[in-house]
N, C-alpha and C positions, 0 to 999 in steps of 0.2 A: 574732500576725499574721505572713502569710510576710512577708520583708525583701524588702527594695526594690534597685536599682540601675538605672541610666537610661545610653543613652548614645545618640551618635548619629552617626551615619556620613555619608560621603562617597565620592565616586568613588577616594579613597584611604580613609586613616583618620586624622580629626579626632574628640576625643570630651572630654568633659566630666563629670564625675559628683560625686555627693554620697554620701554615708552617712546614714542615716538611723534617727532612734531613735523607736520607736513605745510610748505608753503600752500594752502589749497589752491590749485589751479582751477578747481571750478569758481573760482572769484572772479577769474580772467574769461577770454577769448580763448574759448578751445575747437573751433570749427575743424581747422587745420588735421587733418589725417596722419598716423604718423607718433610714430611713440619721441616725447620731446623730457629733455635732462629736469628735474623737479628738485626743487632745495629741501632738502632732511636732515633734521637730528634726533639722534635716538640719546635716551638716559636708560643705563643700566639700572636693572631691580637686582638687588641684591639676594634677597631671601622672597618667599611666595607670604610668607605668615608676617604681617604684620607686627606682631609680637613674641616671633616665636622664629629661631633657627632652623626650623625641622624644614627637614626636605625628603620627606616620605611623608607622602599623602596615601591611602588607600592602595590601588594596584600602581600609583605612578611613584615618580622621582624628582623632584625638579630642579631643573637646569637653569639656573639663573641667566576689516574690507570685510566686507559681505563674507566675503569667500577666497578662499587662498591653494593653491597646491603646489608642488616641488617636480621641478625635473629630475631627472634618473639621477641627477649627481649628490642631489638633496642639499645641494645650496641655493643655485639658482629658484628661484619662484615667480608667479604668476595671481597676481589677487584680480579680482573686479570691486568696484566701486557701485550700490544701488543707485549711484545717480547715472550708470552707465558710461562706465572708464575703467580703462586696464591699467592695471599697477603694478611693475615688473623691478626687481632687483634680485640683487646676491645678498644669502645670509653671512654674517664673519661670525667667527666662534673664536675662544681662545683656549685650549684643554678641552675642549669641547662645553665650555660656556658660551651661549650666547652674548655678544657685544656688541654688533653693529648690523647696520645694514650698507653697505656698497650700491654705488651704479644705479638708483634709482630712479626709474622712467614712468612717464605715465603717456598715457593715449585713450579719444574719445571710442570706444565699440560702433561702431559701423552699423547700418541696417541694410535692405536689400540694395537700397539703392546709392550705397555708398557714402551715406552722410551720415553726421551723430545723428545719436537714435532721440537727441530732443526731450521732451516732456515726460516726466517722474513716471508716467503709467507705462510706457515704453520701456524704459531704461532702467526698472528696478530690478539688475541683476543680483542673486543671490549666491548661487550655488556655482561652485565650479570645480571641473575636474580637469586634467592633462590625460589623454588617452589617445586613439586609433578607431580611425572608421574607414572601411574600406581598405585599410593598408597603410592608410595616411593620419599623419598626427594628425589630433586636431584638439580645439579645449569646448568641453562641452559646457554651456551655461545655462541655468535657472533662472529664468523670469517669475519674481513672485506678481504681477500685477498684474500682467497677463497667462499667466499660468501655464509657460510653454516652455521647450525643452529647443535648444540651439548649438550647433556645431560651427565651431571657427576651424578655418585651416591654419596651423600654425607657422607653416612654410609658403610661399619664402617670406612675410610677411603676418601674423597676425594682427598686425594694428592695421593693415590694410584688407582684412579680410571680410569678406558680409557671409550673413549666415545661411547656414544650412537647415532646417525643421525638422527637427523629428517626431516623427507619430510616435504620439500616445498611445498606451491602450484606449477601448473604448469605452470603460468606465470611468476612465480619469473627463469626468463630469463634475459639474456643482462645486468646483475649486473655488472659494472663498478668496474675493481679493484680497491683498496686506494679510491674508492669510493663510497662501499656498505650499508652492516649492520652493524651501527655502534652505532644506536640508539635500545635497546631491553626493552619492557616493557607487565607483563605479567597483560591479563584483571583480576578482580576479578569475581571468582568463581557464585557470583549470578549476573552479569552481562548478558546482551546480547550475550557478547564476551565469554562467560563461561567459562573463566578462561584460553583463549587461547594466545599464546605468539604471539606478535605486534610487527614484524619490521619497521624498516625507515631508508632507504637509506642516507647516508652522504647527496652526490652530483650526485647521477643518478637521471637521468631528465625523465617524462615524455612528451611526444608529444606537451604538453600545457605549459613543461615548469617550473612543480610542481613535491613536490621529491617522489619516488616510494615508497608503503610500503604494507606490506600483514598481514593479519590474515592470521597463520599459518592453522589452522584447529581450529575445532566446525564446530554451524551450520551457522557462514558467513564467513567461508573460503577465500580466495581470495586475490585480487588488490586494494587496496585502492589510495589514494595520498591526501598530505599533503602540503597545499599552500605553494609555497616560497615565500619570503618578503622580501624585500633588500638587496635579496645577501648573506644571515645568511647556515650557512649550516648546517645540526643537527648531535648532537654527543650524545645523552642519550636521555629516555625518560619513564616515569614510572608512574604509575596511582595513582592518591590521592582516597580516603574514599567513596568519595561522587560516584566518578566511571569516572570522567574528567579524560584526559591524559594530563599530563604537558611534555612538549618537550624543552631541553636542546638544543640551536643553540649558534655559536661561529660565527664571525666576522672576520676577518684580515685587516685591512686598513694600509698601510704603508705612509708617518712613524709614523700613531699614535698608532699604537698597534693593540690589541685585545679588542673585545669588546664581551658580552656575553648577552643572553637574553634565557626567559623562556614566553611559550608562556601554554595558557591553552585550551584544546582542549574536546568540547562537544564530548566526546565518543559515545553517541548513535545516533551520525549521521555517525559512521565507518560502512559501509558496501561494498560490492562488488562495484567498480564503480564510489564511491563516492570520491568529495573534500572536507576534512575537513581545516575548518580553524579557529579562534579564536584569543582571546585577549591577552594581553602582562601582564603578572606579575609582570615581571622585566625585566629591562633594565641597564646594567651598563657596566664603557669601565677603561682606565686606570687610571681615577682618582679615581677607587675605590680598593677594597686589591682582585687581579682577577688575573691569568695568563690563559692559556689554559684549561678553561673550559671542562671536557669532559666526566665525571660520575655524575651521579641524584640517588638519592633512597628515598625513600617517606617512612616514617614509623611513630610513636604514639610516644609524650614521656608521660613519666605519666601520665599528667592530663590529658592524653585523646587529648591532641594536635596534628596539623598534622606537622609534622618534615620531612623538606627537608635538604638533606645533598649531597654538591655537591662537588668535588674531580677534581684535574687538573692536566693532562701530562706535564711534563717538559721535555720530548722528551731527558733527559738524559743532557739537554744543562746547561751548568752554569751562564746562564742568564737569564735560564727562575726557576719559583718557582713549588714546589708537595703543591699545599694549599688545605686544610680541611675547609669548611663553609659548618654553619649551619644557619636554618633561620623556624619560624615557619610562616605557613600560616595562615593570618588575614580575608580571603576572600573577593569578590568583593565590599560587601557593606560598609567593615569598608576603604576597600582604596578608593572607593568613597568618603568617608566622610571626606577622610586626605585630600585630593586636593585640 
Protein backbone atom coordinates (compact mmCIF):
# COMPACT_ATOMS: atom_id res chain seq x y z
CA UNK A 1 0.00 0.00 0.00
CA UNK A 2 1.54 3.50 -1.04
CA UNK A 3 2.62 5.16 2.49
CA UNK A 4 0.99 7.82 4.15
CA UNK A 5 2.15 11.26 5.65
CA UNK A 6 -0.40 14.01 6.72
CA UNK A 7 0.28 17.48 7.41
CA UNK A 8 -1.32 20.67 7.66
CA UNK A 9 -0.73 24.13 7.06
CA UNK A 10 -1.31 27.79 7.98
CA UNK A 11 -0.98 31.15 6.91
CA UNK A 12 2.84 30.37 7.97
CA UNK A 13 3.84 26.75 8.62
CA UNK A 14 2.48 24.75 11.62
CA UNK A 15 2.41 21.07 10.97
CA UNK A 16 2.08 17.79 12.88
CA UNK A 17 2.70 14.18 11.42
CA UNK A 18 2.76 10.58 12.08
CA UNK A 19 4.50 7.47 10.55
CA UNK A 20 2.64 4.89 9.75
CA UNK A 21 2.81 1.05 9.23
CA UNK A 22 0.38 -0.80 7.08
CA UNK A 23 -0.29 -4.68 7.26
CA UNK A 24 0.04 -4.55 3.27
CA UNK A 25 -2.91 -6.24 1.94
CA UNK A 26 -1.51 -6.26 -1.51
CA UNK A 27 0.66 -9.27 -0.01
CA UNK A 28 -2.63 -11.17 0.30
CA UNK A 29 -5.96 -11.98 -1.89
CA UNK A 30 -7.60 -8.92 -2.65
CA UNK A 31 -9.99 -10.07 -5.56
CA UNK A 32 -12.98 -9.57 -3.26
CA UNK A 33 -15.06 -6.13 -3.89
CA UNK A 34 -15.67 -4.21 -1.03
CA UNK A 35 -13.77 -2.08 1.43
CA UNK A 36 -12.35 -4.66 4.18
CA UNK A 37 -10.85 -3.51 8.07
CA UNK A 38 -6.62 -3.32 7.50
CA UNK A 39 -4.29 -3.48 10.65
CA UNK A 40 -2.30 0.15 11.28
CA UNK A 41 0.01 1.88 13.40
CA UNK A 42 0.90 5.12 13.40
CA UNK A 43 4.06 6.79 15.47
CA UNK A 44 3.86 10.37 16.17
CA UNK A 45 6.70 12.94 14.78
CA UNK A 46 7.16 15.22 17.22
CA UNK A 47 8.88 18.15 15.49
CA UNK A 48 9.19 18.50 11.28
CA UNK A 49 13.27 19.58 11.92
CA UNK A 50 15.18 17.00 12.68
CA UNK A 51 17.49 19.11 14.80
CA UNK A 52 15.65 21.82 15.31
CA UNK A 53 12.20 22.84 17.29
CA UNK A 54 10.96 25.21 14.87
CA UNK A 55 7.69 25.02 13.64
CA UNK A 56 7.44 27.89 11.16
CA UNK A 57 8.76 26.89 7.88
CA UNK A 58 8.30 29.62 5.22
CA UNK A 59 4.37 30.41 4.67
CA UNK A 60 3.53 27.10 6.67
CA UNK A 61 3.15 25.96 10.47
CA UNK A 62 3.68 22.53 11.45
CA UNK A 63 1.28 20.50 13.22
CA UNK A 64 2.97 17.63 14.62
CA UNK A 65 -0.75 7.06 -1.10
CA UNK A 66 -0.41 8.46 -4.32
CA UNK A 67 -3.05 10.61 -3.46
CA UNK A 68 -5.32 11.65 -0.73
CA UNK A 69 -8.25 14.09 0.02
CA UNK A 70 -10.76 15.05 2.91
CA UNK A 71 -14.53 15.03 3.20
CA UNK A 72 -16.31 18.22 4.19
CA UNK A 73 -15.76 17.33 7.94
CA UNK A 74 -11.93 17.29 7.25
CA UNK A 75 -11.44 14.28 9.11
CA UNK A 76 -12.63 11.57 7.39
CA UNK A 77 -10.38 10.95 4.15
CA UNK A 78 -10.03 8.93 0.93
CA UNK A 79 -6.32 7.94 -0.54
CA UNK A 80 -5.74 5.65 -3.62
CA UNK A 81 -2.82 3.27 -3.76
CA UNK A 82 -0.66 3.35 -7.46
CA UNK A 83 -1.12 -0.26 -7.42
CA UNK A 84 -4.92 0.41 -7.61
CA UNK A 85 -6.71 0.43 -4.04
CA UNK A 86 -8.75 2.76 -2.01
CA UNK A 87 -7.55 3.62 1.31
CA UNK A 88 -10.10 5.24 3.57
CA UNK A 89 -10.01 6.27 7.39
CA UNK A 90 -10.51 9.04 10.08
CA UNK A 91 -7.96 11.42 11.07
CA UNK A 92 -7.68 11.81 15.34
CA UNK A 93 -5.96 15.13 16.41
CA UNK A 94 -5.50 15.98 20.01
CA UNK A 95 -5.41 20.29 20.47
CA UNK A 96 -5.52 20.02 17.01
CA UNK A 97 -2.16 17.94 16.79
CA UNK A 98 -2.26 15.24 14.58
CA UNK A 99 -2.00 11.60 16.53
CA UNK A 100 -3.70 8.81 14.84
CA UNK A 101 -5.53 7.46 12.36
CA UNK A 102 -8.98 5.43 13.14
CA UNK A 103 -11.20 2.96 11.17
CA UNK A 104 -8.84 2.10 8.49
CA UNK A 105 -10.21 0.32 5.45
CA UNK A 106 -8.88 -0.45 2.34
CA UNK A 107 -10.54 -1.80 -1.02
CA UNK A 108 -9.25 -3.09 -4.73
CA UNK A 109 -10.68 0.15 -7.54
CA UNK A 110 -12.95 -1.53 -9.73
CA UNK A 111 -12.61 -1.22 -13.76
CA UNK A 112 -15.60 -1.28 -16.18
CA UNK A 113 -16.26 -4.53 -15.66
CA UNK A 114 -16.33 -4.66 -12.11
CA UNK A 115 -13.23 -6.43 -11.20
CA UNK A 116 -9.75 -5.18 -9.79
CA UNK A 117 -8.13 -3.20 -12.21
CA UNK A 118 -4.94 -6.08 -12.27
CA UNK A 119 -1.69 -5.22 -13.87
CA UNK A 120 0.62 -1.86 -12.57
CA UNK A 121 -0.21 -0.29 -16.27
CA UNK A 122 -4.00 -0.19 -15.37
CA UNK A 123 -3.97 0.52 -11.83
CA UNK A 124 -1.35 3.32 -11.49
CA UNK A 125 -3.65 5.59 -9.71
CA UNK A 126 -2.26 9.06 -8.71
CA UNK A 127 -4.20 11.93 -8.22
CA UNK A 128 -7.41 12.12 -6.52
CA UNK A 129 -9.99 14.45 -5.78
CA UNK A 130 -13.52 14.28 -3.62
CA UNK A 131 -16.04 16.35 -5.77
CA UNK A 132 -19.54 16.44 -7.90
CA UNK A 133 -20.46 15.49 -11.45
CA UNK A 134 -23.64 15.88 -12.39
CA UNK A 135 -24.98 16.59 -8.98
CA UNK A 136 -23.64 13.64 -7.64
CA UNK A 137 -20.54 12.99 -5.62
CA UNK A 138 -18.13 11.32 -7.00
CA UNK A 139 -13.96 10.91 -6.50
CA UNK A 140 -12.13 11.80 -9.56
CA UNK A 141 -8.83 9.77 -10.24
CA UNK A 142 -5.56 10.10 -12.13
CA UNK A 143 -4.01 7.32 -14.01
CA UNK A 144 -0.44 8.17 -14.62
CA UNK A 145 0.16 5.02 -16.97
CA UNK A 146 -2.55 5.39 -18.90
CA UNK A 147 -2.92 8.98 -18.82
CA UNK A 148 -6.68 9.21 -18.17
CA UNK A 149 -8.92 11.14 -16.02
CA UNK A 150 -11.92 8.70 -14.00
CA UNK A 151 -14.95 9.43 -11.93
CA UNK A 152 -16.19 7.05 -9.13
CA UNK A 153 -19.58 7.37 -7.70
CA UNK A 154 -19.21 7.58 -4.14
CA UNK A 155 -22.80 6.59 -3.11
CA UNK A 156 -23.99 4.29 -2.15
CA UNK A 157 -20.85 2.43 -2.42
CA UNK A 158 -17.47 3.67 -3.81
CA UNK A 159 -15.44 0.43 -3.43
CA UNK A 160 -18.11 -0.97 -5.54
CA UNK A 161 -18.28 1.49 -8.04
CA UNK A 162 -16.63 1.31 -11.98
CA UNK A 163 -15.74 4.16 -13.65
CA UNK A 164 -16.80 6.98 -15.53
CA UNK A 165 -14.15 8.62 -18.44
CA UNK A 166 -13.74 11.80 -18.76
CA UNK A 167 -12.62 13.74 -21.88
CA UNK A 168 -9.74 15.17 -22.25
CA UNK A 169 -9.07 18.22 -24.08
CA UNK A 170 -7.62 17.39 -27.36
CA UNK A 171 -4.16 18.39 -26.83
CA UNK A 172 -3.76 16.35 -23.89
CA UNK A 173 -1.51 14.26 -26.39
CA UNK A 174 2.04 12.75 -26.26
CA UNK A 175 1.59 12.07 -22.18
CA UNK A 176 4.67 10.30 -21.26
CA UNK A 177 4.18 7.22 -19.46
CA UNK A 178 5.49 7.06 -15.40
CA UNK A 179 5.41 10.47 -16.44
CA UNK A 180 1.99 11.86 -16.66
CA UNK A 181 -1.01 12.91 -14.46
CA UNK A 182 0.19 12.71 -11.41
CA UNK A 183 -0.73 16.00 -9.94
CA UNK A 184 -4.88 16.49 -9.86
CA UNK A 185 -6.62 19.51 -8.27
CA UNK A 186 -10.22 20.45 -8.65
CA UNK A 187 -10.77 24.56 -9.30
CA UNK A 188 -13.54 26.04 -6.81
CA UNK A 189 -16.87 26.33 -8.10
CA UNK A 190 -17.05 30.40 -8.06
CA UNK A 191 -13.77 30.56 -9.56
CA UNK A 192 -12.67 31.42 -13.25
CA UNK A 193 -11.97 27.69 -13.46
CA UNK A 194 -15.62 26.90 -12.25
CA UNK A 195 -15.00 24.13 -10.46
CA UNK A 196 -13.08 22.37 -13.38
CA UNK A 197 -10.41 19.46 -12.58
CA UNK A 198 -6.51 20.66 -13.18
CA UNK A 199 -3.99 18.42 -14.29
CA UNK A 200 -0.19 18.54 -14.19
CA UNK A 201 2.07 16.25 -15.65
CA UNK A 202 4.96 14.67 -13.49
CA UNK A 203 7.82 15.12 -16.03
CA UNK A 204 6.24 15.62 -19.70
CA UNK A 205 8.03 18.54 -20.98
CA UNK A 206 6.77 21.12 -23.06
CA UNK A 207 8.81 22.61 -26.26
CA UNK A 208 10.20 25.41 -23.56
CA UNK A 209 11.02 23.07 -21.48
CA UNK A 210 7.88 23.66 -18.65
CA UNK A 211 5.60 20.70 -17.38
CA UNK A 212 2.18 20.18 -19.41
CA UNK A 213 -1.12 20.60 -17.74
CA UNK A 214 -4.73 21.12 -18.88
CA UNK A 215 -8.18 22.54 -17.57
CA UNK A 216 -10.12 19.78 -18.27
CA UNK A 217 -13.30 21.59 -19.43
CA UNK A 218 -15.44 24.81 -18.39
CA UNK A 219 -15.11 27.88 -20.14
CA UNK A 220 -10.98 27.78 -20.33
CA UNK A 221 -10.58 24.41 -21.25
CA UNK A 222 -7.36 23.68 -22.66
CA UNK A 223 -3.14 23.57 -22.29
CA UNK A 224 -1.73 25.43 -19.79
CA UNK A 225 2.18 24.83 -18.39
CA UNK A 226 3.54 25.16 -15.26
CA UNK A 227 7.27 26.56 -14.94
CA UNK A 228 9.91 23.91 -14.03
CA UNK A 229 12.53 25.07 -11.54
CA UNK A 230 15.57 22.96 -10.62
CA UNK A 231 14.74 19.88 -11.63
CA UNK A 232 11.65 19.37 -8.98
CA UNK A 233 9.08 17.29 -10.74
CA UNK A 234 5.21 17.59 -9.46
CA UNK A 235 3.39 14.90 -7.78
CA UNK A 236 0.05 16.72 -6.13
CA UNK A 237 -1.49 19.71 -6.37
CA UNK A 238 -4.85 21.26 -4.83
CA UNK A 239 -6.26 24.64 -4.40
CA UNK A 240 -6.44 26.69 -1.12
CA UNK A 241 -9.69 29.12 -0.11
CA UNK A 242 -8.42 32.18 -1.39
CA UNK A 243 -8.54 30.24 -5.13
CA UNK A 244 -4.16 30.06 -5.51
CA UNK A 245 -3.13 26.48 -6.61
CA UNK A 246 -0.34 25.06 -4.22
CA UNK A 247 1.71 22.45 -6.26
CA UNK A 248 3.41 19.58 -4.37
CA UNK A 249 7.06 18.85 -6.38
CA UNK A 250 9.63 16.18 -5.12
CA UNK A 251 13.46 16.22 -5.77
CA UNK A 252 15.98 13.27 -5.92
CA UNK A 253 19.69 14.07 -5.54
CA UNK A 254 21.66 11.21 -4.73
CA UNK A 255 23.37 10.54 -2.30
CA UNK A 256 21.54 13.21 -0.39
CA UNK A 257 17.96 12.12 -0.56
CA UNK A 258 14.87 13.65 -1.32
CA UNK A 259 13.96 16.84 -1.07
CA UNK A 260 10.28 18.20 -1.20
CA UNK A 261 8.85 21.82 -1.95
CA UNK A 262 5.44 23.42 -2.30
CA UNK A 263 5.15 26.12 -4.56
CA UNK A 264 1.91 28.66 -4.71
CA UNK A 265 0.41 29.37 -7.98
CA UNK A 266 -1.72 32.72 -8.90
CA UNK A 267 -4.74 30.68 -10.51
CA UNK A 268 -6.18 33.48 -12.38
CA UNK A 269 -3.36 33.59 -14.61
CA UNK A 270 -4.33 29.58 -15.72
CA UNK A 271 -5.68 30.01 -19.06
CA UNK A 272 -5.22 28.52 -22.52
CA UNK A 273 -1.53 29.21 -23.49
CA UNK A 274 -0.40 30.35 -20.58
CA UNK A 275 2.88 29.87 -18.09
CA UNK A 276 2.09 30.05 -14.68
CA UNK A 277 4.72 30.31 -12.15
CA UNK A 278 4.97 31.48 -8.42
CA UNK A 279 6.67 31.47 -5.10
CA UNK A 280 7.89 28.89 -2.68
CA UNK A 281 5.99 28.02 0.65
CA UNK A 282 8.20 25.51 1.62
CA UNK A 283 11.17 24.00 1.06
CA UNK A 284 12.50 21.02 3.03
CA UNK A 285 15.01 17.91 2.17
CA UNK A 286 16.43 15.21 4.60
CA UNK A 287 17.12 16.98 7.61
CA UNK A 288 13.57 17.26 8.07
CA UNK A 289 10.83 14.22 9.11
CA UNK A 290 10.09 13.96 4.73
CA UNK A 291 10.22 10.64 2.70
CA UNK A 292 8.58 10.53 -0.86
CA UNK A 293 6.52 13.36 -0.90
CA UNK A 294 3.60 12.66 -3.15
CA UNK A 295 -0.35 13.60 -1.95
CA UNK A 296 -1.43 17.37 -0.94
CA UNK A 297 -5.17 18.08 0.28
CA UNK A 298 -6.18 21.46 1.38
CA UNK A 299 -9.10 21.60 3.78
CA UNK A 300 -10.56 24.07 7.17
CA UNK A 301 -9.88 22.91 10.61
CA UNK A 302 -12.32 24.43 12.94
CA UNK A 303 -11.35 27.67 13.50
CA UNK A 304 -11.74 28.33 9.99
CA UNK A 305 -7.98 27.58 9.15
CA UNK A 306 -6.43 26.45 6.06
CA UNK A 307 -5.03 22.91 6.70
CA UNK A 308 -2.66 21.29 4.34
CA UNK A 309 -2.16 17.60 4.86
CA UNK A 310 0.55 15.85 2.75
CA UNK A 311 1.07 11.88 2.64
CA UNK A 312 4.22 10.05 1.18
CA UNK A 313 4.83 6.68 -1.18
CA UNK A 314 7.10 4.26 0.43
CA UNK A 315 6.99 2.35 -2.84
CA UNK A 316 6.43 -0.68 -0.67
CA UNK A 317 10.50 -0.31 0.27
CA UNK A 318 11.72 -0.81 3.94
CA UNK A 319 13.81 1.91 3.78
CA UNK A 320 11.64 4.34 2.77
CA UNK A 321 8.60 5.71 5.52
CA UNK A 322 4.25 6.14 4.55
CA UNK A 323 4.28 9.73 6.80
CA UNK A 324 1.19 11.89 7.65
CA UNK A 325 2.10 15.87 7.92
CA UNK A 326 0.06 18.37 8.61
CA UNK A 327 0.80 22.11 8.55
CA UNK A 328 -1.53 25.22 8.73
CA UNK A 329 -1.13 28.07 6.24
CA UNK A 330 0.20 31.49 7.96
CA UNK A 331 0.18 33.37 4.48
CA UNK A 332 2.68 35.44 2.51
CA UNK A 333 2.71 38.36 4.94
CA UNK A 334 3.16 36.62 8.32
CA UNK A 335 6.33 34.64 6.58
CA UNK A 336 7.58 37.81 5.43
CA UNK A 337 7.56 38.96 8.67
CA UNK A 338 9.36 35.62 10.15
CA UNK A 339 12.52 36.19 7.94
Amino acid sequence: MTALVFAALRPLFLAAAIALHLSHPLAGSAEAAGFADIELTATPISRFGLTSDATRFGELEFRGVSGLDFEADGKRFVAVSDLGYWFRGTVERTNGWLTGISEPQWAPILNAEGRPLGAKRNADAEGLRLGHLNGAPVAYVSFEQTNDLKAYRQEPDLALSRPQPIRLPKSAKGIRRNRGFEALALAPQDSPLQGAPVLIAEETLNRAGDHRAFVVNGPLAGEFAVKRRDGFAVTDADFLPNGDLVILERRVIMPLGVQMRLRRIDAARIRPGATVDGPVMLFADMSNQIDNMEGLSVTADPDGRTRLTLVSDDNRSFIQRTILLEFIWLGPQQAAANE
